[in-house]
N, C-alpha and C positions, 0 to 999 in steps of 0.2 A: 282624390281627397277633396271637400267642398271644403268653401270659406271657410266655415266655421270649425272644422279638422284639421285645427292648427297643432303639430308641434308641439309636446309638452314641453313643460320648464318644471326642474325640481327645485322648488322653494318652499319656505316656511310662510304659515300663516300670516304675520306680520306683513311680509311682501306680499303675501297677495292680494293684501288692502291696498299698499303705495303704489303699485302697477293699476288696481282699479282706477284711485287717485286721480294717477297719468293720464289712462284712455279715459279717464269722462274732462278733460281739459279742465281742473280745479284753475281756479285765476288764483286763488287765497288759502295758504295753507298756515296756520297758528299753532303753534305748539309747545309743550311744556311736558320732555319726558320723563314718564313715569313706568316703570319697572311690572307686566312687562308688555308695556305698549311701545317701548321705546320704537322698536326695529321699525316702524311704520312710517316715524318723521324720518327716523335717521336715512332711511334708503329714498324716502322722498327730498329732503336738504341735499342729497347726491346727485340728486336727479334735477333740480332746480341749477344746482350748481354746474353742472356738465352739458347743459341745453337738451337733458331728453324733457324738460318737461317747464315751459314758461309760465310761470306762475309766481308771486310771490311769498316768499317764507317769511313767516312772522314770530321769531323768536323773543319769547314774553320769558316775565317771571313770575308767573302761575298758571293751575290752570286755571281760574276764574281770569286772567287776563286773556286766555287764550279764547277761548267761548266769547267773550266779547270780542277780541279785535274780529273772529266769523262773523258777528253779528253786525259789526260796524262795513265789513264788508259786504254782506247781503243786503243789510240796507240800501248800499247804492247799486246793488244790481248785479254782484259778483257772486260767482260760485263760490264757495267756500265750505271747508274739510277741516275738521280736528280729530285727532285720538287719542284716547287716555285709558284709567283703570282704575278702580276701586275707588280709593282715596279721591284722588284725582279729580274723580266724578263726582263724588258729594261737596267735593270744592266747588264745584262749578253750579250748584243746586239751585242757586240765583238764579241765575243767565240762565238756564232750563227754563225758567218758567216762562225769561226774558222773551227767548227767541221763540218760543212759542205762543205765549201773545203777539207778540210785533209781528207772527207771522211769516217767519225768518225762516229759509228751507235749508238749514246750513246739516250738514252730516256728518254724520259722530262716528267711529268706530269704538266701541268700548268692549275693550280685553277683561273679562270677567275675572274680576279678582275677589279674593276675599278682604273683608273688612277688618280692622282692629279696635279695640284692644282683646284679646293679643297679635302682636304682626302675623302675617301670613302672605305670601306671593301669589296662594296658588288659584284654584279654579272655587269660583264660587256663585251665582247670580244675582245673588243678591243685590249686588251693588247698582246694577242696574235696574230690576224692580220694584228697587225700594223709589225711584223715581219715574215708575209709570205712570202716575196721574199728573207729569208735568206739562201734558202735552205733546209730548213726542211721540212721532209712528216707530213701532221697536219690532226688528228684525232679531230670530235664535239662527245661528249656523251650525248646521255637525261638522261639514270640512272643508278645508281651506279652496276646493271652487267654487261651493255654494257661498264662499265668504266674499270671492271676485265677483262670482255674477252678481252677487245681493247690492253692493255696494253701489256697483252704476245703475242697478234697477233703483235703488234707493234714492238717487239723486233724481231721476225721473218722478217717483212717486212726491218726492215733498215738496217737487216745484211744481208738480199740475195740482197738490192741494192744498200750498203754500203754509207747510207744516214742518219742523224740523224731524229729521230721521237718523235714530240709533240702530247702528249693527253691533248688532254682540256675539263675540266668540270665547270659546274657551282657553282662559291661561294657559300655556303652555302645552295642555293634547296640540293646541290648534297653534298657537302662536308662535312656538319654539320647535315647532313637527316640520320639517322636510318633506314635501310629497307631488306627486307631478299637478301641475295645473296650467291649464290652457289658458292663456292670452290672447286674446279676441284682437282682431285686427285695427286699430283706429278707424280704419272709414266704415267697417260695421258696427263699429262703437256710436259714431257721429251721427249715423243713420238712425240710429235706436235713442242716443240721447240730444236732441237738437239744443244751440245755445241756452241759456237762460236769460228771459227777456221781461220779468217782471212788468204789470200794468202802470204799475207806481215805483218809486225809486227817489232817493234823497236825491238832490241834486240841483246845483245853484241856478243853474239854465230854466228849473222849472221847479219853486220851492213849494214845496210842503208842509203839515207839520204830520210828524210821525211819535204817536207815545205818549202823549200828553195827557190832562187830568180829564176826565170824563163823569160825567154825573152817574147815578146808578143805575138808569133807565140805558143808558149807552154802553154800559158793564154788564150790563145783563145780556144785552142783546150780542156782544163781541164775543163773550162765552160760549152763545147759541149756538154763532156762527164756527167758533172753532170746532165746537160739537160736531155740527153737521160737516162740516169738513172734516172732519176724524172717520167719522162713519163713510164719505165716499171716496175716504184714503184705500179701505178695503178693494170696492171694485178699483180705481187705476191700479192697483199691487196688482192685483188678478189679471189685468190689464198687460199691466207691464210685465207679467211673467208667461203670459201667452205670446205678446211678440217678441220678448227675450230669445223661448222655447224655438219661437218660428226660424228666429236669423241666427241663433247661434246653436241653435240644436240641442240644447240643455234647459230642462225646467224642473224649477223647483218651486211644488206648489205650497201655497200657503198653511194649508194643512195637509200632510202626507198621511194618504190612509192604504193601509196596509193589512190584505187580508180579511176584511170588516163585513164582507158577506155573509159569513157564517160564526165570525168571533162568538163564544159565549164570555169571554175575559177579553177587556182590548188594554191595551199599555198605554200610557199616555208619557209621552217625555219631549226632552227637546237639546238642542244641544249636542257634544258627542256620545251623550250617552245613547243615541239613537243608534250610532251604528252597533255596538253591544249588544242590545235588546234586538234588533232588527237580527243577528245572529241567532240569539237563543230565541225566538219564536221561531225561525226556521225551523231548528231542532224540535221544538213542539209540534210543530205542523207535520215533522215527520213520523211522529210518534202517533197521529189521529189524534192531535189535542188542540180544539179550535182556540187557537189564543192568533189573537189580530194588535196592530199598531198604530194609535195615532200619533205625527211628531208636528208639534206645534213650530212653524216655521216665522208665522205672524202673532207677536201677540199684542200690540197696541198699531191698530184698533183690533179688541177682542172679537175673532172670527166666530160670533157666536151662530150663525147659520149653520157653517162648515163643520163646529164642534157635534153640534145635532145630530146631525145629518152622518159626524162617524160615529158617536158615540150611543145613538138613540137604539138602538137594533140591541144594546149588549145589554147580559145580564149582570155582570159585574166591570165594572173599571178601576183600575190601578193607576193611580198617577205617582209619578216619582221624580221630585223636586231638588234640586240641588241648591236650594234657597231654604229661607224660613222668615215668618213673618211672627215675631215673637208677641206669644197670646193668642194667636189664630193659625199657623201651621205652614205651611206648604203652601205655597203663595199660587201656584199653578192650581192644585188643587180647587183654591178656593174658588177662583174664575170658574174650573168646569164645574164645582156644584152651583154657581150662579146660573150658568147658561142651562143646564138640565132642568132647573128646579119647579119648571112649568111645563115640563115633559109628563107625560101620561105612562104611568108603569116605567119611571125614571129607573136607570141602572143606579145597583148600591155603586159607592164611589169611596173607594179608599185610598186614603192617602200616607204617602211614602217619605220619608225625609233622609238623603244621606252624601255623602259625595263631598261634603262640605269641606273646605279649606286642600284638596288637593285630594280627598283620599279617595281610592282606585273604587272603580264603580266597574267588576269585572262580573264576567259570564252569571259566576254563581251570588253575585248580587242582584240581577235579574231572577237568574230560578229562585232565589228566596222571596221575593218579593208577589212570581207568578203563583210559586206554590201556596203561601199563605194565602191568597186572593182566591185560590182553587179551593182550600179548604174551608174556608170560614164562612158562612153563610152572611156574614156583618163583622166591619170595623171592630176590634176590641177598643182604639181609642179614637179620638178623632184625628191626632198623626201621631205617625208609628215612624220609630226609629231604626235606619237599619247602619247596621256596620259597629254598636255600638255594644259593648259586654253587658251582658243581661241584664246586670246587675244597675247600670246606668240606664236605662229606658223606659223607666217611670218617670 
């Protein structure tokens, strides 16, 4: 058995963000739990508590407190970690933008929930795409090891492009699911993610000013910069999932293509509904029916190269959103018609909308999706509703 052939451990999603936590040596852990991110502080506050894990707990009362006290922390130089959900997140909507101006490589784990009015617990993305333009690099997971690996790769990536980074998983398939996942050793942890050593840092010994008013000409130009640090967030991710791959044996690339040589339909999804789909194209494939898969693992900064490059070859694409951006559709969707849209003999691109607030995204919600895609030569609308009585889908 090599290093990286550890031992499994049967845990839930939740823990296998707080074990990531652990082996990337978090100094700053903030939190304010929310339903169902909880399991993530509460096994980390256990683990501070019993010496597997030195670090400080910062138990606030919000999460807008908590996102700041990460930010007050990375300011002076410290690692720091929160997780939340739904609500939670659009709490914190501020200090997004905060720690992404400032700069700030603090890492989020956020349990995809659905929004209200009206409540809901369950599985949704929304909550988290609705704040993709704040800055942040945003990580989709299908299962709880891709959620372990992603998380320490995540702390690598935002501190070599001093950007904050969201992972997001699904409520409950992912959060509250039991299933084996390997624990990396700490000194191949260490070896993969070195301290954080920041060029600048708050600090009385050597002061600064950090965040202050700026004219517009120095507004413009700090915008640039995060820009262009967005875009070479792509290559370190890429980066950082090649030597992941190397020392622990497990890679998960940014965009998974699947089948894409000969696809004349490719899928496009992300999340768990990847493992589903990634089932029923099998079964397609065994039938002589070229349908292929892409699963979007990166999507801020949008891997528009990668999208290309799987999606340019097909004659139709199917994307299928467990979100919605209301008045324009399927939030996924609309990124891959941006990225195609200067593509030569573009694949048609239909978009799918369902899954939303918990509801099962099974076998034969994929074959409905593939078959309509097979049959239709074009879109009948611009998003199409699945899982929903006929009668509701105008």
């Amino acid at each position: 058995m090599g290093p990286h052939r550890k031992p499994m451990k049967v845990i839930e999603g939740t823990h296998a963000i707080s074990y990531a936590v652990q082996r990337s040596r978090t100094a700053v852990i903030a939190a304010y739990p929310i339903t169902p991110s909880s399991g993530v502080v509460e096994l980390l506050a256990e683990m501070c508590a019993d010496g597997r894990l030195s670090s400080r707990f910062i138990a606030v009362e919000s999460e807008h407190s908590a996102l700041a006290a990460c930010a007050g922390a990375s300011q002076v130089g410290l690692r720091a970690f929160t997780a939340t959900s739904s609500h939670g997140l659009a709490y914190m909507h501020e200090m997004l933008h905060w720690c992404a101006g400032a700069r700030l490589p603090v890492v989020l784990a956020n349990v995809n929930r659905a929004l209200g009015a009206p409540w809901n617990i369950f599985v949704d993305q929304t909550d988290s795409l609705s704040q993709r333009d704040t800055g942040w690099i945003q990580y989709y997971c299908e299962d709880s090891q891709e959620v372990l690996d992603t998380i320490i790769q995540a702390f690598r990536v935002a501190e070599g492009s001093l950007l904050p980074a969201m992972v997001c998983l699904d409520a409950f398939f992912l959060s509250h699911t039991s299933e084996p996942v390997s624990i990396p050793d700490q000194d191949l942890v260490d070896r993969f993610l070195p301290p954080y050593t920041p060029a600048y840092a708050l600090s009385v010994d050597d002061p600064r000013a950090f965040g202050g008013m700026v004219a517009a000409e120095g507004y413009l130009e700090l915008r640039a910069r995060i820009e262009h640090s967005m875009r070479r967030a792509q290559q370190l991710a890429a980066e950082a999932a090649r030597e992941y791959g190397a020392i622990f044996g497990r890679s998960h690339p940014l965009v998974e293509m699947l089948h894409l040589d000969d696809a004349e339909i490719v899928l496009v999804t992300s999340g768990t509904v990847a493992g589903t789909a990634r089932t029923v194209i099998e079964e397609y494939r065994a039938q002589g029916i070229h349908v292929g898969m892409a699963k979007i693992h990166l999507f801020r900064p949008f891997p528009f190269d990668l999208v290309r490059i799987a999606l340019g070859r097909a004659r139709k694409v199917a994307v299928f959103d467990r979100n919605i951006s209301f008045g324009c559709g399927g939030i996924m969707a609309s990124e891959i018609r941006a990225a195609l849209c200067n593509i030569r003999k573009a694949p048609t691109v239909f978009s799918f909308v369902g899954g939303l607030g918990g509801c099962d995204v099974t076998p034969d919600t994929i074959r409905e999706v593939v078959e309509y895609t097979r049959r239709c030569d074009a879109p009948e609308q611009d998003t199409m509703w699945v899982g929903l009585p006929e009668e509701s889908r105008q």
